[in-house]
C-alpha positions as CSV (number, residue, x, y, z in Angstrom):
1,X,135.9,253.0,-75.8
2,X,134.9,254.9,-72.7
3,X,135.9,254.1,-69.9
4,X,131.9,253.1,-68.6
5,X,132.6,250.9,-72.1
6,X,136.1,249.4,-70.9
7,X,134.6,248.4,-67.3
8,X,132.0,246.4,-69.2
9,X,134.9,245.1,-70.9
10,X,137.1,244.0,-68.2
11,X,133.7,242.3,-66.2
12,X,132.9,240.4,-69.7
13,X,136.7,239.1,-69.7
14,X,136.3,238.1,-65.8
15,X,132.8,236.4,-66.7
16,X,135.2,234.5,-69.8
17,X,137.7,233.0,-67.4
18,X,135.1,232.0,-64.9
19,X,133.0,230.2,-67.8
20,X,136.1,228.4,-69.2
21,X,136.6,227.4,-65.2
22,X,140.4,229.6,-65.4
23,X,138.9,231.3,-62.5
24,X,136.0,230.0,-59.8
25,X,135.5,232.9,-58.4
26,X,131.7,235.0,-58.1
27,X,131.6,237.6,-60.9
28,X,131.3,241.2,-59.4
29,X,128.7,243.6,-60.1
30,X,130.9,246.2,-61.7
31,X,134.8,246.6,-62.1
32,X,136.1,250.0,-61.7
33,X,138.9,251.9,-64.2
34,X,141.1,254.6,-63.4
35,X,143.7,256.4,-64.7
36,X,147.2,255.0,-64.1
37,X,148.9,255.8,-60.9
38,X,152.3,256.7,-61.0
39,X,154.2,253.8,-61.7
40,X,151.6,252.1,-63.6
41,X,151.6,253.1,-67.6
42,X,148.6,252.6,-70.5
43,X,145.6,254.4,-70.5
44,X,143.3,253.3,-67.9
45,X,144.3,250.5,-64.9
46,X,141.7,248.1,-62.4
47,X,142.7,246.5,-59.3
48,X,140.1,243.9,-60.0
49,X,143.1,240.7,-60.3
50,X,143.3,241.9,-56.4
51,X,140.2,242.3,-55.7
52,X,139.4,238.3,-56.9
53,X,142.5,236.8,-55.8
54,X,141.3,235.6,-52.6
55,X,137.6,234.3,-53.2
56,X,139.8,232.6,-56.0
57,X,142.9,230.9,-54.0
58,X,145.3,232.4,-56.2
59,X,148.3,234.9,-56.5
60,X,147.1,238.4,-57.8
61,X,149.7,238.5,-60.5
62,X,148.1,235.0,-61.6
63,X,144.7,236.5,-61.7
64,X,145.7,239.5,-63.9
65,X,147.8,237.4,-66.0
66,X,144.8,235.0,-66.9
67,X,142.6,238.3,-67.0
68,X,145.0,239.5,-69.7
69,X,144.5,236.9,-72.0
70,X,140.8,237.3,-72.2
71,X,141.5,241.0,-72.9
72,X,144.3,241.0,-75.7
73,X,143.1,241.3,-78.9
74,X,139.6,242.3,-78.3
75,X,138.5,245.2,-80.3
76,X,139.7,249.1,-79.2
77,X,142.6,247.3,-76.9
78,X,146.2,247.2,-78.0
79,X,147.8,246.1,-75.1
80,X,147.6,244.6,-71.9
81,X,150.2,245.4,-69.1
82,X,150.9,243.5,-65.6
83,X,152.5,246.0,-62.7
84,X,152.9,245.9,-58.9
85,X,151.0,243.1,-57.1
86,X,148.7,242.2,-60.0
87,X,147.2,245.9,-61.5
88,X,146.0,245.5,-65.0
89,X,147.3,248.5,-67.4
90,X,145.4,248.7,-70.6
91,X,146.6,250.6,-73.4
92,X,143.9,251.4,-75.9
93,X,144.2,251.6,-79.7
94,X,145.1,255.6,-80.9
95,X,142.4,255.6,-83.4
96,X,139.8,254.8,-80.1
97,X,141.9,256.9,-77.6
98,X,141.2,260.0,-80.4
99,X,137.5,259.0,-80.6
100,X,137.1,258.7,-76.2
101,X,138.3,262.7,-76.2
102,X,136.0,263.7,-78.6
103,X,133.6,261.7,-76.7
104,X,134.5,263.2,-73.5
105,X,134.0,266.3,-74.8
106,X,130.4,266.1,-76.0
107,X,129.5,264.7,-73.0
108,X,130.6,267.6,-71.2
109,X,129.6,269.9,-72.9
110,X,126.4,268.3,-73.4
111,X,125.9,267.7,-69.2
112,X,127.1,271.3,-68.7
113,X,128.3,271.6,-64.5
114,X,126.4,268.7,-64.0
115,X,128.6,266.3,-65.5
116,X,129.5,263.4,-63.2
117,X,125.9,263.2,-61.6
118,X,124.1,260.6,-61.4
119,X,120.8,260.6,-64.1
120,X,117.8,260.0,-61.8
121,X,117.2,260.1,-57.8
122,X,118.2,256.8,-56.0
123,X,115.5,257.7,-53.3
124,X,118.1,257.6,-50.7
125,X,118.0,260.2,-47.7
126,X,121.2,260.4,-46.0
127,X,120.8,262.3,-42.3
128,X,123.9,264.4,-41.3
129,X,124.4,265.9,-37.9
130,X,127.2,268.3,-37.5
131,X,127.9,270.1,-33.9
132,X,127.7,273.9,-33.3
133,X,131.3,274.1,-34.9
134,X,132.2,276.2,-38.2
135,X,134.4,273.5,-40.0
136,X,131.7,270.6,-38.8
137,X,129.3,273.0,-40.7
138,X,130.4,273.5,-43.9
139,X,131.7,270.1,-44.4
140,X,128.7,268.4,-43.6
141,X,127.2,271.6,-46.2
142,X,129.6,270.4,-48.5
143,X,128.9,266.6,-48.3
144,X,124.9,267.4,-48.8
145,X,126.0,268.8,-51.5
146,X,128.0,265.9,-53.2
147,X,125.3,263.2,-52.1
148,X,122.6,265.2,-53.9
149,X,125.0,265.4,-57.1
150,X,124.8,261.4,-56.9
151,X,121.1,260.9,-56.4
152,X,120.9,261.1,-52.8
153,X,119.0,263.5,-50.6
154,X,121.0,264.9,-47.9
155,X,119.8,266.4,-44.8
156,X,122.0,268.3,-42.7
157,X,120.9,269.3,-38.6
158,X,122.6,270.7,-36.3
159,X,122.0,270.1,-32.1
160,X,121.3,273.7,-32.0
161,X,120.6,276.9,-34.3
162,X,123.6,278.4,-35.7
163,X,124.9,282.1,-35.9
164,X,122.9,284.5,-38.5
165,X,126.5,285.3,-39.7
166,X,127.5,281.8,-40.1
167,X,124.3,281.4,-42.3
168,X,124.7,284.7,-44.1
169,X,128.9,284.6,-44.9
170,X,129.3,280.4,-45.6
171,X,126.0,280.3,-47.1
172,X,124.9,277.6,-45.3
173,X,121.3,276.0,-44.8
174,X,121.0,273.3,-41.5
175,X,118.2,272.9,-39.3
176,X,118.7,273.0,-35.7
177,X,117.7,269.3,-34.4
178,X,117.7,267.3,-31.2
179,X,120.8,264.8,-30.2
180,X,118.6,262.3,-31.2
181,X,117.7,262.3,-34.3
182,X,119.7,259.3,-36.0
183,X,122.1,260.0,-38.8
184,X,125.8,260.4,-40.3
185,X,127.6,262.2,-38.0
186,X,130.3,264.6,-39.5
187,X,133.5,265.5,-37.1
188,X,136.1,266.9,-38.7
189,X,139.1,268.5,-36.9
190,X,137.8,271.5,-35.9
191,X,139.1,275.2,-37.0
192,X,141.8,276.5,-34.9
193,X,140.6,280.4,-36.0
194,X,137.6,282.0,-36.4
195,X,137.6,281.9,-40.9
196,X,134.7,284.4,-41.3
197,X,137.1,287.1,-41.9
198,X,138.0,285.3,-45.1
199,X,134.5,285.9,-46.5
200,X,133.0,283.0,-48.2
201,X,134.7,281.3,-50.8
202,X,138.3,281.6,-48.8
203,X,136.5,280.6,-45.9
204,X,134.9,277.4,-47.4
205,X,138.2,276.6,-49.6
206,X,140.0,277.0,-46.4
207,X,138.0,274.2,-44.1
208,X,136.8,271.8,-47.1
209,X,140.5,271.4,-48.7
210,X,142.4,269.6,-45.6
211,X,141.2,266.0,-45.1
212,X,139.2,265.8,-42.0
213,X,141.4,264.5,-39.8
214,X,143.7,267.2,-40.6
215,X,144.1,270.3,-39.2
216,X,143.1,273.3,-41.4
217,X,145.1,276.8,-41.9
218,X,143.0,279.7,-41.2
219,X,144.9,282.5,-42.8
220,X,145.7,285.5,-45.3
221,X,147.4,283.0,-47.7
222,X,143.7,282.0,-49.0
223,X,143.0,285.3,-50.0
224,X,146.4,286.3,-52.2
225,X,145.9,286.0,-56.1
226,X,149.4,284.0,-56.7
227,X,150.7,280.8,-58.0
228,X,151.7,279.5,-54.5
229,X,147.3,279.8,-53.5
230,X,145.2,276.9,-54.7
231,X,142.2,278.5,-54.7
232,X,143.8,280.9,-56.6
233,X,145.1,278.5,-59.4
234,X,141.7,276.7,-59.7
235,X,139.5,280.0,-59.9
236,X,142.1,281.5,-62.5
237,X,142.3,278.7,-64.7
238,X,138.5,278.5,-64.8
239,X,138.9,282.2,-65.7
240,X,141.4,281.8,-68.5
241,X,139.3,279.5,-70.2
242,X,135.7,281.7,-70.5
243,X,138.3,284.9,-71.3
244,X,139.4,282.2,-74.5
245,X,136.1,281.9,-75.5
246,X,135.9,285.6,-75.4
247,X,138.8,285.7,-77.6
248,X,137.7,283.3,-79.8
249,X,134.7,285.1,-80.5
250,X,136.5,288.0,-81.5
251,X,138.7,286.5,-84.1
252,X,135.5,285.0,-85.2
253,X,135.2,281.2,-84.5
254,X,133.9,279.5,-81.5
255,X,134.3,275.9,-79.7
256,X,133.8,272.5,-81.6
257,X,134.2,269.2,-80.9
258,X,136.6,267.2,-82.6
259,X,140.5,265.5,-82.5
260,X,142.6,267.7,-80.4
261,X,146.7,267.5,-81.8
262,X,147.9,268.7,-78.4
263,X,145.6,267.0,-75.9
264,X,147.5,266.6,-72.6
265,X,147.2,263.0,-71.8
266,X,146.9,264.3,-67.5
267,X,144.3,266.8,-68.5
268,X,141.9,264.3,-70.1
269,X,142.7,261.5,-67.5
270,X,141.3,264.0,-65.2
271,X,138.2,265.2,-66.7
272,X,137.4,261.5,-67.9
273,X,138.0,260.5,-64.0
274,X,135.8,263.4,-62.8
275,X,132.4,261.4,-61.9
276,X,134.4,258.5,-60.2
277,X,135.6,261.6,-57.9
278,X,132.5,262.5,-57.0
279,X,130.9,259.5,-56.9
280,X,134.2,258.8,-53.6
281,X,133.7,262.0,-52.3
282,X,130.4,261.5,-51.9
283,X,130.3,258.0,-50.6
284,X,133.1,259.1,-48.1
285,X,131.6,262.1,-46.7
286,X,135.1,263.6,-48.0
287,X,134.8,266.6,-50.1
288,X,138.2,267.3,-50.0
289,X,138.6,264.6,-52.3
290,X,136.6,267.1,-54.9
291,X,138.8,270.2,-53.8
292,X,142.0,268.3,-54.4
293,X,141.2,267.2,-57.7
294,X,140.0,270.2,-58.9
295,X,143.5,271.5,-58.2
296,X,144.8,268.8,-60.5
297,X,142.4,269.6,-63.6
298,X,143.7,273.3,-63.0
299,X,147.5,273.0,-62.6
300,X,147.1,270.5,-65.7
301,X,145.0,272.7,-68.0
302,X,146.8,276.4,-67.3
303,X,149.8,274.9,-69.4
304,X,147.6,273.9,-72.4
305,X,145.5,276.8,-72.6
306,X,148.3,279.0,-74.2
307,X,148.1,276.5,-77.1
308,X,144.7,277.3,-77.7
309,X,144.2,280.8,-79.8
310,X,146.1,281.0,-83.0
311,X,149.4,283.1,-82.8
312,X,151.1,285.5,-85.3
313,X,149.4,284.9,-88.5
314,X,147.5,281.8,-88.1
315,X,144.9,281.1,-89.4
316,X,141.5,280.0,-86.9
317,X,141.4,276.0,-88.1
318,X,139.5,272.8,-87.0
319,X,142.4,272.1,-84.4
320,X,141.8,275.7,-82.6
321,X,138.2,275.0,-82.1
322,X,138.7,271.8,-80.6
323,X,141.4,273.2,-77.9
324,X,138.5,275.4,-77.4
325,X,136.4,272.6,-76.8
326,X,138.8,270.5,-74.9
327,X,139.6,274.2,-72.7
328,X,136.0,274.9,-72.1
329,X,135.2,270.9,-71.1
330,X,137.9,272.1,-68.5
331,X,136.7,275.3,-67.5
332,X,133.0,273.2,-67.2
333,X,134.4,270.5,-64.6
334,X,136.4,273.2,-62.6
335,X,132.8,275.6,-62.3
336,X,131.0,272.7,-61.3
337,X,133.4,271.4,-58.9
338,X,133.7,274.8,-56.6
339,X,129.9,274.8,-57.1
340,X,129.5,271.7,-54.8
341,X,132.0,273.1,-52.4
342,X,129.8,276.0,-52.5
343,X,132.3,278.2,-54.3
344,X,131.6,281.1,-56.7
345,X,133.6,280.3,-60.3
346,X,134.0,284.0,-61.6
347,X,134.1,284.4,-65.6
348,X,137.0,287.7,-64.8
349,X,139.4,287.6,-62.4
């Protein structure tokens, strides 16, 4: 069951309790699942029990728990937790958590860096005006970027022309436009420093990775190839995992899908929850919502990837090519993530 599959499970249970009159409430369009947060526990959670308890009169907790009983026992589900103020924690059935990964896989591999955009064009054109200010700039860049990964058109203008060498180093495109023209308008906090002397990935990484209402830091520290920059960790673990493929090739065998003995249950939370991420940071104009999870997939992929070539005298087996496959999904999201920030992925580093 993926999780597009359990969403259409959980509306099917809400559209259950309202038939049998357990709940008189308007069934929603969609319900959204996510990976647990901390505290929470199962595979995937929804907040829909809040989301319904006040159309329906009735105690979140209440909600959920009647939710729960439409859920339990319905095939690829093994259990059905309550947490917090009324979050519903499912726990899916091994044999169907094994069969999501391999799923998960294909379908990255098969969508390439596009995985997580949307199939077709909504037809929506989205104006964004940005002031004659760097970090105003290359977010509103950024978030063109992100809306055209979801369907959308965006147009980005500026109320004047910018600097050739803003256009040349941050590899930006705007059109200089009147105050008038209607539209989004993007104002982040602005740069305290000039970040051009960071050249162009360092520069973008550095204003696109605060929140916009936060303050960025223009400095060296973007630039030093160490743990302690994220950058860094994001661009290296993208690095590792086209050098394993290298590897791979060498010993003879290459990447195939299939049931991975060491998955890391963060790592495929996180690739499973990457179109939702773009899908937010998209819909809130926030592409630090991209940089920050892209920081996530990387600090929990480095770990795995040194279970991924055999060792010593090991044989190349069925479980080594589908850590390739699971490290190479990876390596996939993490490309096409600096992509939309307008961030080169390099294959050596």
């Amino acid at each position: 069951m993926t999780p597009v599959e359990l969403s259409r499970t959980v509306l099917s249970a809400v559209r259950r309790a309202v038939d049998v009159g357990e709940l008189s409430v308007g069934v929603p369009e969609r319900v959204v699942v996510t990976p647990p947060r901390p505290g929470g526990c199962g595979d995937y959670a929804t907040n829909i029990a809040l989301q319904l308890a006040r159309p329906a009169g009735r105690p979140a907790p209440l909600v959920a728990q009647v939710l729960r009983g439409h859920l339990l026992g319905l095939d690829g589900i093994d259990d059905v937790t309550v947490t917090g103020p009324g979050f519903l924690n499912i726990s899916l059935r091994d044999a169907d958590a094994e069969a999501v990964l391999v799923r998960l896989v294909d379908d990255i591999r098969r969508s390439g860096e596009r995985y997580g955009y949307a199939p077709r064009p909504t037809g929506t054109v989205v104006e964004l005006r940005c002031s004659r200010e760097v970090r105003a700039v290359v977010v509103a860049d950024a978030v063109a970027r992100l809306l055209r990964s979801q369907g959308s058109e965006g147009r980005v203008s500026c109320a004047s022309a910018l600097p050739a060498d803003w256009q040349r180093i941050l590899g930006v495109d705007v059109d200089a436009a009147g105050d008038a023209l209607p539209g989004v308008d993007i104002r982040p906090v602005p740069a305290p420093a000039d970040p051009l002397p960071l050249a162009r990935d360092a520069a973008r990484w550095a204003l696109l990775l605060p929140a916009g209402h936060d303050r960025p830091r223009i400095g060296d520290g973007h630039l030093v190839q160490r743990e302690s920059n994220p950058l860094f960790r994001v661009r290296y673990a993208h690095a590792r995992t086209r050098a394993l493929g290298r590897n791979a090739a060498d010993l003879g065998f290459d990447a195939e899908t299939g049931p991975v003995d060491v998955a890391p249950s963060e790592l495929v939370a996180l690739l499973a929850d990457h179109p939702r991420v773009l899908a937010r940071a998209a819909d809130h104009r926030a592409p630090d919502v991209l940089a920050r999870h892209l920081v996530s997939v990387a600090d929990a992929v480095l770990p795995f990837l040194a279970t991924v070539l055999p060792r010593g005298e090991e044989k190349p087996s069925a479980a080594h090519r589908a850590r390739l496959a699971l490290a190479e999904a990876a390596g996939t999201v993490l490309a096409g993530g600096l992509s939309l920030l307008g961030i080169d992925a390099p294959e050596h580093l």
